[in-house]
N, C-alpha and C positions, 0 to 999 in steps of 0.2 A: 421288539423292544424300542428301536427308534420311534417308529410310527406311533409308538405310545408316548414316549418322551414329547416329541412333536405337537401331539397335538393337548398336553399338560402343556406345553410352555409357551406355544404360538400365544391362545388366548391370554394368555397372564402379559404376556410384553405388550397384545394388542391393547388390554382393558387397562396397562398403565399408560398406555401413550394416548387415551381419550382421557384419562384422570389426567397427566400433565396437561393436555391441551384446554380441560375448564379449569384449572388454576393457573392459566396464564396469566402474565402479570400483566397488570396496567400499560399503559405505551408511557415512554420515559423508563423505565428501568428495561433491562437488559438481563435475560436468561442467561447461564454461564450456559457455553458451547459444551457439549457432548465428546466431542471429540477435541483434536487439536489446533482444527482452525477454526476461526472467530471469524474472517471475512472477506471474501473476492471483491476485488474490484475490477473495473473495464473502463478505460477512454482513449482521448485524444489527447495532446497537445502540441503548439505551435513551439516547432524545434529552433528555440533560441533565437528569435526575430531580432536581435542584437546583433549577429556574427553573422561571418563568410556563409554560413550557411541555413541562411535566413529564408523564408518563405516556404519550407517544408514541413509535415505534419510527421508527429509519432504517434503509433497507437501502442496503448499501454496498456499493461496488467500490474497486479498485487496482491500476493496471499497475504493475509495479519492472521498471525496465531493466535493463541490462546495466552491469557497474562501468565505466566509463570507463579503467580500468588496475586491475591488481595490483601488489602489495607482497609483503615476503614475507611466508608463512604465519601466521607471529605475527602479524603487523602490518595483514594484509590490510583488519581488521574498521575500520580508519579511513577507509579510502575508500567513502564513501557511495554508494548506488546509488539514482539519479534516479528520481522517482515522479509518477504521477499518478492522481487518482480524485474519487472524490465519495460525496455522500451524502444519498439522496431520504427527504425524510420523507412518511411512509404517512399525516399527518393536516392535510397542509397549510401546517406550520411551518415553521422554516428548515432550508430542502437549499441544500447546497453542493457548488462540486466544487474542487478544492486540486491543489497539485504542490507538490516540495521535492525533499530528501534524505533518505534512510534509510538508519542503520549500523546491522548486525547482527554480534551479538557471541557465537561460539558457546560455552556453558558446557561443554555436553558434545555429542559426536555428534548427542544427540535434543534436547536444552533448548536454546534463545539465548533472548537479550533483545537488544531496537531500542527504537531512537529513531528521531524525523525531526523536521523543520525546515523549513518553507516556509511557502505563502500560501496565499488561498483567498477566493473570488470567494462572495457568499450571497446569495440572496433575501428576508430576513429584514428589518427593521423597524430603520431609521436614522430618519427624523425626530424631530422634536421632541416630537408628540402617538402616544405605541403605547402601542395597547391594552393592558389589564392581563392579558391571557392570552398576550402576546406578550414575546420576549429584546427589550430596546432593544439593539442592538451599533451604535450610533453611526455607524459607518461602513463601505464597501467599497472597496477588500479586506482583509480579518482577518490577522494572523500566524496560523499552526498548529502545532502542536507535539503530539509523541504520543509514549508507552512503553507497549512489550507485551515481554509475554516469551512463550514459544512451542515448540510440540512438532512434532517432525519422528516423523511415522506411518509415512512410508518415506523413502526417496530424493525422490521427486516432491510427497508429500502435507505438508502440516503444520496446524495450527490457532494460532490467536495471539490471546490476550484482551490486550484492547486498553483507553488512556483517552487519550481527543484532548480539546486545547481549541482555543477559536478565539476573539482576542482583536481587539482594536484597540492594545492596549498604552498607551493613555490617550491617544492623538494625538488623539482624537475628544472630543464633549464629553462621549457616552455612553459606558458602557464595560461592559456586562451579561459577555458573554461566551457562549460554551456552550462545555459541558463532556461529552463522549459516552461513554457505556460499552459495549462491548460483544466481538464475536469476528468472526475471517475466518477462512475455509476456504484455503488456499494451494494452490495446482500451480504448483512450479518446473519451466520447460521445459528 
């Protein structure tokens, strides 16, 4: 009975996923994802070349979900899509890992710009006594906030240079901050 069922339904989900793949859409718009993530990212960036702890690299990740709903096409770029990720420093300083919101705003086909909006958990130096090669950030968890603009290389690929801060917003006594610069590699699924 399975091996029957199996081999009714194998071809039927194969001969739909060659029927969706010749109606793919033109490059510029955007298949809705299958599932519930929308898109991995992968980089680096130079961990806050401002501060005490200047001249060290993070390497980064970020899952973006899926939008929650659509609007229409004009409008779509207001509904944010839910994120999570982090960010390991290579020399010991402060890694964190964040979730929030992200709106992405297309200029053209290949250019947008985003923002996001959330929070972010860190390993990093809250007391009262931190060392002078060390961010004081007063406290956890930080607000985060970021803007990149970004190139779409095909349909699935893109690149996005990126600047995140991660604050306390002065509820703490300390309030250093970091401030990250760098780039992510994208694959929207």
């Amino acid at each position: 009975m399975l091996s029957r069922l199996l081999r009714t339904v194998f071809p039927l989900v194969l001969l739909s996923g060659i029927a969706q793949a010749a109606d793919a859409p033109a490059f510029g718009t955007r298949p809705v994802p299958a599932g519930i993530f929308s898109e991995l990212r992968l980089g680096a960036q130079a961990h806050d070349p401002w501060s005490p702890e200047k001249g060290s690299v993070d390497l980064t990740a970020t899952v973006l979900f899926v939008k929650p709903f659509h609007l229409d096409s004009r409008w779509d770029w207001v509904v944010p899509r839910p994120h999570i990720g982090g960010a390991v420093n290579l020399n010991s300083d402060t890694s964190h890992v964040n979730f929030g919101l992200t709106w992405t705003y297309d200029i053209t086909s290949r250019f947008f710009v985003e923002a996001s909006f959330g929070g972010a958990f860190h390993n990093g130096k809250t007391g009262r006594a931190v060392p002078a090669d060390r961010s004081a950030l007063g406290c956890s968890p930080l607000f985060r906030e970021s803007a990149g603009i970004g190139f779409r290389i095909d349909q699935n690929w893109s690149i996005i240079a990126q600047v995140e801060h991660l604050s306390n917003a002065g509820l703490c006594k300390q309030n250093r901050g970091l401030t990250n610069v760098g780039a992510q590699l994208g694959y929207r699924f």
